[in-house]
C-alpha positions in Angstrom: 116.7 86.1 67.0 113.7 84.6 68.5 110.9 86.8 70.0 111.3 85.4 73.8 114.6 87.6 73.4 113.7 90.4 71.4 110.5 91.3 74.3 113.3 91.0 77.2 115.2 93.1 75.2 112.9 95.9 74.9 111.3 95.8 78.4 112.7 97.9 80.9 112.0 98.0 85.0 109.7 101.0 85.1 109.0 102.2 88.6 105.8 103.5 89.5 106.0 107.0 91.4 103.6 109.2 93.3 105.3 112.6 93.0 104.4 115.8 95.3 105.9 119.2 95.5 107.5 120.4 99.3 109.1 123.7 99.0 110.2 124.0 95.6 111.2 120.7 95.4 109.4 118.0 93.3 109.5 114.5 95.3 108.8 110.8 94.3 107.5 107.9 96.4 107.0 103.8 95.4 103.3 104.3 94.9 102.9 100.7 96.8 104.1 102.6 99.6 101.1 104.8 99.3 97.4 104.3 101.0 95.6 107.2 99.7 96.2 110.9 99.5 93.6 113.6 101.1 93.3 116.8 101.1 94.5 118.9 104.4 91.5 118.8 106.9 91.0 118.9 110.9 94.7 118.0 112.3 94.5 117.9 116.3 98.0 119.5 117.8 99.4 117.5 120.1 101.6 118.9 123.2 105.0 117.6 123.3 105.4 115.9 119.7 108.5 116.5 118.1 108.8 119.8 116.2 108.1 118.4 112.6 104.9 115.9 113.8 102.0 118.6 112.6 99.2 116.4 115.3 96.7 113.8 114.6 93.9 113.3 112.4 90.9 110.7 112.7 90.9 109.1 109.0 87.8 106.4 109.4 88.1 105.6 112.8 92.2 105.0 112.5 94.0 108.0 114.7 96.9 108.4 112.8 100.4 111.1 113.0 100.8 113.8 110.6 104.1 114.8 109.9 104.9 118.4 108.1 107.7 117.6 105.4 108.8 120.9 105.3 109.3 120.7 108.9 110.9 117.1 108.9 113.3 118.3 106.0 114.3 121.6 108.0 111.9 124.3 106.1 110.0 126.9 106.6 106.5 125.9 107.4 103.9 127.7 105.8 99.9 127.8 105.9 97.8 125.3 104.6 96.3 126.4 100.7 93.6 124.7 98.7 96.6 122.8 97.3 98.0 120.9 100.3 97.2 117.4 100.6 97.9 114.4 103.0 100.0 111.3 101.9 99.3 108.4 103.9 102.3 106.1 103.7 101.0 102.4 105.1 104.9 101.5 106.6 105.6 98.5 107.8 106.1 99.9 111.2 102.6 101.8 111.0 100.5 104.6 108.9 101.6 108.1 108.9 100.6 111.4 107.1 102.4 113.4 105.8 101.4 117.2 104.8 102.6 118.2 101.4 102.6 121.4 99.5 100.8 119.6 96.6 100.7 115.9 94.4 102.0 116.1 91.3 101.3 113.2 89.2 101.7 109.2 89.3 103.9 108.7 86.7 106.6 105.5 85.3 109.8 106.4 85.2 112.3 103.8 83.8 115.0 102.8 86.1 118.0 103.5 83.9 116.3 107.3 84.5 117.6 106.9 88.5 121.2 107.8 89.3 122.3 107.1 92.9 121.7 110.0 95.4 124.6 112.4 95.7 126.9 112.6 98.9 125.8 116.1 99.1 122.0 117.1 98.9 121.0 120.7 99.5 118.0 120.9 102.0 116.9 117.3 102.4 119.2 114.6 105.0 120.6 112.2 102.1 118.7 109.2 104.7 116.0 109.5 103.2 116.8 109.9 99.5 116.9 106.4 96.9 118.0 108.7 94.0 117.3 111.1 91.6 115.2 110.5 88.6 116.1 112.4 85.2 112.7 113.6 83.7 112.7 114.9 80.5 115.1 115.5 77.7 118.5 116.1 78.9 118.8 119.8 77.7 115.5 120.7 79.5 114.5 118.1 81.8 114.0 118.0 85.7 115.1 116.7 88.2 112.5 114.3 90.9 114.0 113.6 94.5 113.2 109.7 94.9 112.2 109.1 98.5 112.7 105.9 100.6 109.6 106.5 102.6 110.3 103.5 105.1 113.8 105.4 106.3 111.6 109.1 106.8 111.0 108.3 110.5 113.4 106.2 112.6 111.9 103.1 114.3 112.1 105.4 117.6 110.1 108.1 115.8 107.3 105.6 115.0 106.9 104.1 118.2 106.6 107.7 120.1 104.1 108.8 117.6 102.3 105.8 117.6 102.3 105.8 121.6 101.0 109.2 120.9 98.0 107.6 119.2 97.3 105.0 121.7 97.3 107.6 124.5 95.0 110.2 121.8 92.0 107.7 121.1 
């Protein structure tokens, strides 16, 4: 066996996750799909935004939507703690927040550690969901909700809130 083989044998496709908790629920995101997380600060309401768009916020000169997860995914919405943060997402159809209960960790998980999302999901529209990542031993692991973040707003959804923004700054 030569050693070419024996390194492609041993190396696995890790992907690199951003992980938050919404709810009770712990969530992953492709960190490249990430810009940079903030904590909760000034969000401006905006009249007539769909129910789960939380308002605007001025990040660096860039008026950008914030959209309430637990909202988007059909939860209760609760206050804003010292735990909340912002993820900014940089899509290719724009940059959106979105309101979390809390970041977790960045973390690798290998991807023979994703199954396929189930045809039934509790709580969360199965659009939106890559797969589910097995963390832990199999006895006493958990369980991360992979998230496509480019499928959480249609392309309809991103245009009205970024015609929102235009019409904002």
């Amino acid at each position: 066996m030569n050693v070419e083989t024996t390194i492609s044998s041993t190396t696995e496709s890790l992907l690199q996750l951003v992980t938050f908790k919404v709810a009770e629920e712990e969530y992953g995101v492709d960190i490249l799909s990430v810009q940079e997380i903030i904590r909760h600060t000034g969000i401006t309401k905006v009249p007539s935004a769909p129910a789960f768009v939380e308002g605007i916020l001025n990040l660096r000169g860039k008026v950008i939507p914030i959209v309430d997860m637990r909202k988007r995914f059909g939860l209760v919405s609760k206050e804003p703690d010292p735990q909340t943060r912002i993820v900014v997402f940089a899509l290719e159809s724009g940059v959106i927040g979105c309101l979390v209960d809390s970041v977790s960790e960045v973390l690798r998980l290998p991807a023979s550690m994703v199954d396929a999302a189930p045809a039934v999901v509790s709580g969360v529209d199965s659009k939106y969901i890559r797969g589910v990542g097995r963390l832990g031993s199999e006895r006493d692991g958990r369980l991360l909700i992979l998230l496509d973040s480019g499928q959480m707003l249609t392309v309809e959804e991103m245009d009205a809130l970024h015609g929102q923004d235009a019409t904002a700054q």
